[in-house]
N, C-alpha and C positions, 0 to 999 in steps of 0.2 A: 513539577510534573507529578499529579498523580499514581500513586500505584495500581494494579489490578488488584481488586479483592481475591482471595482464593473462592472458590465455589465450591458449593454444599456437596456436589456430587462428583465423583470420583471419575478419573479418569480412567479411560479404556482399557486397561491391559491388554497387549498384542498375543495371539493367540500362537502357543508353541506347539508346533508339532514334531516328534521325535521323528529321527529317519530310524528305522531297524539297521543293528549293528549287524554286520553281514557276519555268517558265522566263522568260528576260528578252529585252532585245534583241541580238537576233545583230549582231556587227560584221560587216561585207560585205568591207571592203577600204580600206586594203592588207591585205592577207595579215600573218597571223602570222610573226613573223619576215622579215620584206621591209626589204630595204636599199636604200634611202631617197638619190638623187642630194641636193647639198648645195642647186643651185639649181634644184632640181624642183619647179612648182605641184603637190602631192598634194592627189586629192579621197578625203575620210575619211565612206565611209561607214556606215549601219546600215538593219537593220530598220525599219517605223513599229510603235510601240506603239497601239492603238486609242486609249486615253484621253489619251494625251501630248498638250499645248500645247506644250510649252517642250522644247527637248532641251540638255542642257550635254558637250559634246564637252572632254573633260580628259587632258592630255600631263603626263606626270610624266617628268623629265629622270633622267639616269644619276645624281645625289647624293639626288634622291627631295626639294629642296627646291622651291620656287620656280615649283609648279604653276602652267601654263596654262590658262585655263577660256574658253571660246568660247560664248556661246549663240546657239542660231538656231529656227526652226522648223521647220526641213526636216529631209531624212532624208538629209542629206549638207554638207561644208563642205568648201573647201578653205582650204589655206595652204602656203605657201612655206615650203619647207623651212628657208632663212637666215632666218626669223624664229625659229627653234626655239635659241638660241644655241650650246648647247653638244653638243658629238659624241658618241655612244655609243650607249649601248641605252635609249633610252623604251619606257614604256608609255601605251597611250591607251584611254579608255572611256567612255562613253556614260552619261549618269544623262537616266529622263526624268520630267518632273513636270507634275502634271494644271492646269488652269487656275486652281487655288488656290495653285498655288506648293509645293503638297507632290509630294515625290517617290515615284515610282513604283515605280522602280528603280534600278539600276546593270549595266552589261553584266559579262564577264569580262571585264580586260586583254588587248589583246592587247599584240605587242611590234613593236617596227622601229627600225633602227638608221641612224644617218645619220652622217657624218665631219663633225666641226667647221667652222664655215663663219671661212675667211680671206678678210675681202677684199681686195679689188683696189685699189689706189690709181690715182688719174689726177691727173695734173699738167697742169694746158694753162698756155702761156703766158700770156703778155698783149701783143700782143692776141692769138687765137687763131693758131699757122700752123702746119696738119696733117705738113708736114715737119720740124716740132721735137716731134708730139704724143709723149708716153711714157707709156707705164705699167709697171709692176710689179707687182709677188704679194709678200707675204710672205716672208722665209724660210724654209723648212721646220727642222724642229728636228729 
């Protein structure tokens, strides 16, 4: 049996058309691209979604492992920057889900960068006496 030759002229590609993604929750703030003090409370906020119960506020670190995930039911959270452990550029975003536990959505990423947090050490005596108190910082590298 014969083969079919391939032919000279290319075949059709099928024409894709996108549907527009319907919209989701706006993040409010910080600001895209906001840098981020190391021992700063930031409050993260968004949008309300009408049907959302639940909202999951999620920080993905500069290596992209070892997501953070916070739920609450408001339309904002804070958190302390030194809980974030490691320094660089995260991204953070909003998923919200209806009182079944199913999700809604997802916002876009935004981004914010923070310096590694070093802490501080303190030494007190024993028993306390504020003219011997000391502390230090880290090295820097």
């Amino acid at each position: 049996i014969p083969l079919p030759l391939a032919s000279d002229t290319p075949a059709a590609s099928p024409t894709i058309t996108e549907t527009p993604t319907p919209p989701c929750l706006s993040l409010l703030s910080p600001d895209n691209g906001a840098v981020l003090d190391v021992l700063e409370k930031r409050t993260f906020r968004w949008e309300p979604w009408d049907k959302a119960k639940l909202y999951v506020l999620e920080f993905t670190p500069p290596d992209w492992h070892r997501t953070q995930r916070f739920e609450t039911t408001e339309t904002s959270l804070y958190r302390w920057m030194n809980t974030l452990p490691w320094g660089g550029e995260y991204s953070w975003t909003v998923t919200a889900f209806d009182g079944k536990g199913r999700e809604i959505c997802t916002s876009r990423p935004l981004k914010f960068t923070k310096p590694e947090f070093v802490p501080t050490r303190t030494r007190w005596p024993n028993p306390p006496n504020l003219a011997t108190f000391e502390t230090w910082a880290a090295p820097e590298e």
